[in-house]
N, C-alpha and C positions, 0 to 999 in steps of 0.2 A: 335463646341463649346466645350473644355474642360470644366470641372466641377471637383473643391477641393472638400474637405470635409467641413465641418462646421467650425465657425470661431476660430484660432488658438486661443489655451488654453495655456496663461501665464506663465511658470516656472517661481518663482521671484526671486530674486538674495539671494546669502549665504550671510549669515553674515561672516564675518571676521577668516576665519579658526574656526571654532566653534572645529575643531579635529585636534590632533596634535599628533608627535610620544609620546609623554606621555599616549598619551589615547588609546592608541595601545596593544590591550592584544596578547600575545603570548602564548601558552599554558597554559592556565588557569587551565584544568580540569585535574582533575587524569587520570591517564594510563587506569584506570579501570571505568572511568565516562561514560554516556553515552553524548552526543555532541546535542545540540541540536541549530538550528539555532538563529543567533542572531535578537533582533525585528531589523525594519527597521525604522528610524523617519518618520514620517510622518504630515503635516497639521492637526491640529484637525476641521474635517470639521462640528461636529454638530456647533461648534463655529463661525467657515464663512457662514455656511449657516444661523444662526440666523443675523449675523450681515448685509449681502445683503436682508435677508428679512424685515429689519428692513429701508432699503433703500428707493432710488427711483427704483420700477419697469416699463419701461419702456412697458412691455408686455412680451408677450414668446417670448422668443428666435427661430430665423427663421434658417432653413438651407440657407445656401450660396455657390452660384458656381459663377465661375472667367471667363472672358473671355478676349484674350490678339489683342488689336490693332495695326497694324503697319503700316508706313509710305509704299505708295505705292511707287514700284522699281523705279521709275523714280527720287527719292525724293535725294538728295545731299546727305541731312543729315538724318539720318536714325532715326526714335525715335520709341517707343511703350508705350503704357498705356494701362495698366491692371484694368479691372472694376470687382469688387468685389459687387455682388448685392443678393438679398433674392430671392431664388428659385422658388417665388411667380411671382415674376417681375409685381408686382403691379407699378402703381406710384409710385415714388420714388425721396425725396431731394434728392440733390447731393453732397457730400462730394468729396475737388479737395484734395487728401492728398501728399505733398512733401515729401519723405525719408530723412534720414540722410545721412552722407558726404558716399560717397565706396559702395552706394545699389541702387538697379536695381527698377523699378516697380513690382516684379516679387518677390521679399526678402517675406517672411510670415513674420506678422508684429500681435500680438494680439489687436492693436486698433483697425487697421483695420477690423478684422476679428468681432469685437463686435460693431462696428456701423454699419457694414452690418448684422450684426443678430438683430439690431437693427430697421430693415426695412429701411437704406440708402443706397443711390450706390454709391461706396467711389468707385473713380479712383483715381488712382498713380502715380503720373507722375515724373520722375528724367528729367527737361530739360535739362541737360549737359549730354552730353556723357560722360565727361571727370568727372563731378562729379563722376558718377557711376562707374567709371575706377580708380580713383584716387589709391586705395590700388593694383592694377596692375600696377601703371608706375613706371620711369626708378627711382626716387625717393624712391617711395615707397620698390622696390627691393632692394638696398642702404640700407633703413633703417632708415632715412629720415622720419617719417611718420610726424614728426615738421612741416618739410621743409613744407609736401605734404597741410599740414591741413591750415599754415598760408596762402598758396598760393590760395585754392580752396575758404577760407573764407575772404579773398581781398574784402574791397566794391568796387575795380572798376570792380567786375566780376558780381554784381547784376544786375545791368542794363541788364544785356546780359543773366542773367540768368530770369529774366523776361520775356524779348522780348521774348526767344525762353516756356517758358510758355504760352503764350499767343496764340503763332502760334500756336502748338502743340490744345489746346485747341479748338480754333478756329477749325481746321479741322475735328477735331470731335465733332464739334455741326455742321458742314456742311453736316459731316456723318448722324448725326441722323436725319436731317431736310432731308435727301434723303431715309430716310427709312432702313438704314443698318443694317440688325441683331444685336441686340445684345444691340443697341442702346435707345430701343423704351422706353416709357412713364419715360423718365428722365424729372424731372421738371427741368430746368434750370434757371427756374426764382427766386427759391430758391437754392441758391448754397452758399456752406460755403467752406473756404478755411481751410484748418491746415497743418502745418509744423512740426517735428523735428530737432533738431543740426542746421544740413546746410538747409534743409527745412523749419526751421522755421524762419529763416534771409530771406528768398523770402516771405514768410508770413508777417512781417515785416515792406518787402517793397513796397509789395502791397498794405497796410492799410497806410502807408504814404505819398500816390497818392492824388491824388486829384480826385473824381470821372471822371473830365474834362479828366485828364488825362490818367486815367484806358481806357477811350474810345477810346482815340489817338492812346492808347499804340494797341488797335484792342481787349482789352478782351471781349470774346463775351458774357457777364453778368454782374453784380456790386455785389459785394461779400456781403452776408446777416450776415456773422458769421467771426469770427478768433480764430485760434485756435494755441498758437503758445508754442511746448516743448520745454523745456531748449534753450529758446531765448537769445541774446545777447544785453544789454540795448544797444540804438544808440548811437553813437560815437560823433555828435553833434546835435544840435537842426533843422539842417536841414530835417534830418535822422527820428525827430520824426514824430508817426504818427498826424494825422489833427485831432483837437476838433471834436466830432460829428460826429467820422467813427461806423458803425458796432459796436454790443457786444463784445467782446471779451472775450476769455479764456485765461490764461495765467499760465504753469501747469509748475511745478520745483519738484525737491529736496533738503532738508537740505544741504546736502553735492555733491549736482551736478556739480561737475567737469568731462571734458571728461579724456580721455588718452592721447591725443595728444597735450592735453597745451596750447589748444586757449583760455578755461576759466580755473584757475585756484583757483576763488573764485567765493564761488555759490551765495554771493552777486550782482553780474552782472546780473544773472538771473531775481533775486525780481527787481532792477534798472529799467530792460527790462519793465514792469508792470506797475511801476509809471510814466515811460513815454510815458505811454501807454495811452492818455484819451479819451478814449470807452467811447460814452454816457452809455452806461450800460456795469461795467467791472470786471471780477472775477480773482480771484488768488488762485488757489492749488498748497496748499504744502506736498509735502509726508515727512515722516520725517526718513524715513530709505529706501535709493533706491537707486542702480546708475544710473551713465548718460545713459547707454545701456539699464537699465532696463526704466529709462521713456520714450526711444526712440521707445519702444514698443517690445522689443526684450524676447526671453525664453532662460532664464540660470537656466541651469541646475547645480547645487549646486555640486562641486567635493563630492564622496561617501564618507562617513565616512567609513576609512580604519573596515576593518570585524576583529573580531578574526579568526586562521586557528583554522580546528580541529587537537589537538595534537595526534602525533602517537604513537597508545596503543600499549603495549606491544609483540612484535614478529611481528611488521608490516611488510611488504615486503617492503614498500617505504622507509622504515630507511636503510641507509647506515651499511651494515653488518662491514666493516673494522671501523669507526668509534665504533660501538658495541662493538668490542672486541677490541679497544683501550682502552673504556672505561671502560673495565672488567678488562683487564689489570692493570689498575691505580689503582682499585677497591682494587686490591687484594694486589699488592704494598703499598697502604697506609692501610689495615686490614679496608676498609669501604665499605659500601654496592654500589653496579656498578650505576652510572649516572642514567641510560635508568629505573632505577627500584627506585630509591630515589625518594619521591612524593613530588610535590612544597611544598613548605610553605600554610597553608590555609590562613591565615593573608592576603596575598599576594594575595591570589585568591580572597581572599573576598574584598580589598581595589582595586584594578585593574577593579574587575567587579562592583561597585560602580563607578567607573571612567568613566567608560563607559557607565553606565546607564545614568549619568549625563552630557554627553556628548549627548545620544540620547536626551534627556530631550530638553536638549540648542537648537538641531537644530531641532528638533519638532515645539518649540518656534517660532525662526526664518524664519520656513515656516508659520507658521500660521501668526503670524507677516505681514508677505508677500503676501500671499492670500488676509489678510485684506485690507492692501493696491492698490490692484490689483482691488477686491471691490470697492475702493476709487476712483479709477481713471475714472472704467467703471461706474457707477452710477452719478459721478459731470460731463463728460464731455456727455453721455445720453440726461443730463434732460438742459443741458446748446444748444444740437444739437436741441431737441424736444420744446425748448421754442424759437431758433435763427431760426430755418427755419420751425418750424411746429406754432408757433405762441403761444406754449401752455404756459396759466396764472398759472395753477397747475405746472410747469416744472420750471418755475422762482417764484414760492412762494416758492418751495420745494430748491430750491439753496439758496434764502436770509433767509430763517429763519427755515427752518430744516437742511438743510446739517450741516451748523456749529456745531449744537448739536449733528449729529448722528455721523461723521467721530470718527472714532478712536481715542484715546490717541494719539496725539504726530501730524496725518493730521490737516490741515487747512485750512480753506477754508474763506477769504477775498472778501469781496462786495464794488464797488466804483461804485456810479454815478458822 
């Protein structure tokens, strides 16, 4: 059995060029200054750590190790699912998580990793091969990734992307009902499903089954929870889901469009929600994130370009022909040589204000970020702990604290 480390820690998306060549200091300091390194921005964490204390605490956080399933050699179609469980391997729900469109079961994903520190066992299952491939095919190399995205998100490919769900599933509750490593004291009788992107369109269309149907289809459980990220409302009333399914979750952002131009307005998202009627049904909204960052993904924010340290005077890294060009000209024009003229102070002093202002902005915007991350892992926590643990404090703490406590700008919406 392989074993990760603990569950993946969040990078949260830049804001919008926070730095630009404007804010780029080049030789700031005298020839004769001493150089000393620039701060680096950073989160202000006493700030996140009051605001998740201020949350739902689920408990302590568990270490988490992985272990990867696969279709035995005999098997046509080759699949695997990766179970991501608390190093306890106490009982445990079960969380069935779908990826987004081009990722494997196997992609590190921060939800995942924080409902497994959360004492669940989230497996992963991409049923398409060709989902998980899609940014590999002949399309995609092309350039295509339009092409690749309108074809993999076709509803005539749900249907098929279900059945082989369900298989896949199936074999591995056959696995655990035989005793197979790895497998043991999964409760299956509590099992929540959740999606992303293209995962959360099979999420979807699970909840708009008909239990009758979920059973024909061979899913070997009736799903307790929904969990569905930057969902796409149904295309007609067929598509929606039935009165009286399951709680649901239903988590977006302000501005969640992908790259690829299947949604292009994050209206469609909210849409997804109200045609959603969960006897008991919730809606977060982050209010600054993208479509990758709700997907569960770490982006790492490009660096705020550094100042160099300038070369003090008789450096060996200064071009000597340059030097004595410059002395040259020096002397030709009766004014003192380049390399020895000291900047403007004005200039130093307004440039390194620019700058400061700049770390300022993207300090901001991680902290910003952290909060929101906050947001995400605390509503969809206490939303897992009330759908499959049954807890009354986990669903008092979603209708009538979470609204209050989210951040400026999140939101968090209740519909029976």
């Amino acid at each position: 059995m392989s074993r990760d480390v603990s569950p993946q820690t969040l990078v949260s998306p830049s804001p919008s060029h926070v730095a630009g060549p404007g804010l780029v200091i080049a030789a700031l300091l005298l020839a004769s200054c001493a150089w000393n390194d620039p701060p680096v921005p950073r989160a202000d964490s006493a700030v996140v750590s009051r605001y998740r204390a201020g949350g739902y605490a689920p408990g302590t956080a568990l270490s988490v190790g992985s272990q990867t399933f696969v279709s035995a050699p005999t098997e046509s179609r080759p699949w695997s699912v990766t179970l991501f469980r608390p190093d306890t391997h106490a009982p445990s729900p079960v969380i069935v998580f779908l990826p987004p469109l081009g990722e494997r079961d196997s992609t590190p994903n921060a939800w995942v990793g924080s409902w497994a520190g959360a004492g669940y066992a989230v497996l992963v299952v991409q049923p398409l091969a060709e989902d998980a491939d899609a940014w590999s095919s002949d399309q995609a190399r092309r350039g295509d990734f339009a092409l690749v995205a309108r074809t993999r998100f076709a509803p005539e490919l749900l249907p098929a992307r279900i059945e082989r769900l369900a298989f896949i599933l199936r074999q591995l509750r056959e696995r655990a009902a035989g005793g197979a490593a790895g497998l043991e004291d999964l409760d299956w009788a509590q099992v929540g499903i959740a999606g992303a992107d293209l995962g959360a369109l099979a999420v979807q269309g699970l909840a708009a089954m008909s239990p009758e149907a979920r059973r024909a289809l061979g899913l070997p459980f009736e799903p307790a929870a929904y969990l569905a990220i930057s969902p796409i409302a149904p295309r007609s009333a067929e598509d929606t889901p039935t009165a009286g399914a399951a709680p649901v979750l239903v988590a977006s952002a302000a501005n969640d469009v992908d790259d690829y131009g299947v949604v292009t307005d994050p209206a469609v998202r909210r849409l997804a929600f109200d045609r959603f009627p969960a006897s008991d049904g919730f809606y977060l909204e982050i209010e600054s994130a993208s479509h990758r960052w709700m997907a569960g993904h770490a982006e790492t924010p490009p660096p705020l370009e550094q100042p160099r340290r300038p070369a003090a005077a008789g450096d060996s890294q200064q071009d000597p022909r340059k030097k004595g060009r410059n002395a040259a000209a020096a002397r030709r024009d009766n004014v003192a040589p380049e390399n020895e003229e000291p900047e403007d102070a004005a200039a130093v002093a307004r440039n390194r204000a620019l700058h400061e202002q700049a770390i300022k902005a993207r300090a901001a915007a991680l902290t910003r970020a952290a909060l929101s991350q906050g947001s995400f892992e605390a509503v969809s926590a206490a939303f897992w702990d009330y759908a499959l643990r049954q807890s009354v404090p986990a669903r008092d703490w979603l209708v009538n604290a979470a609204p209050r406590w989210l951040a400026p700008g999140d939101r968090l919406k209740h519909r029976q």
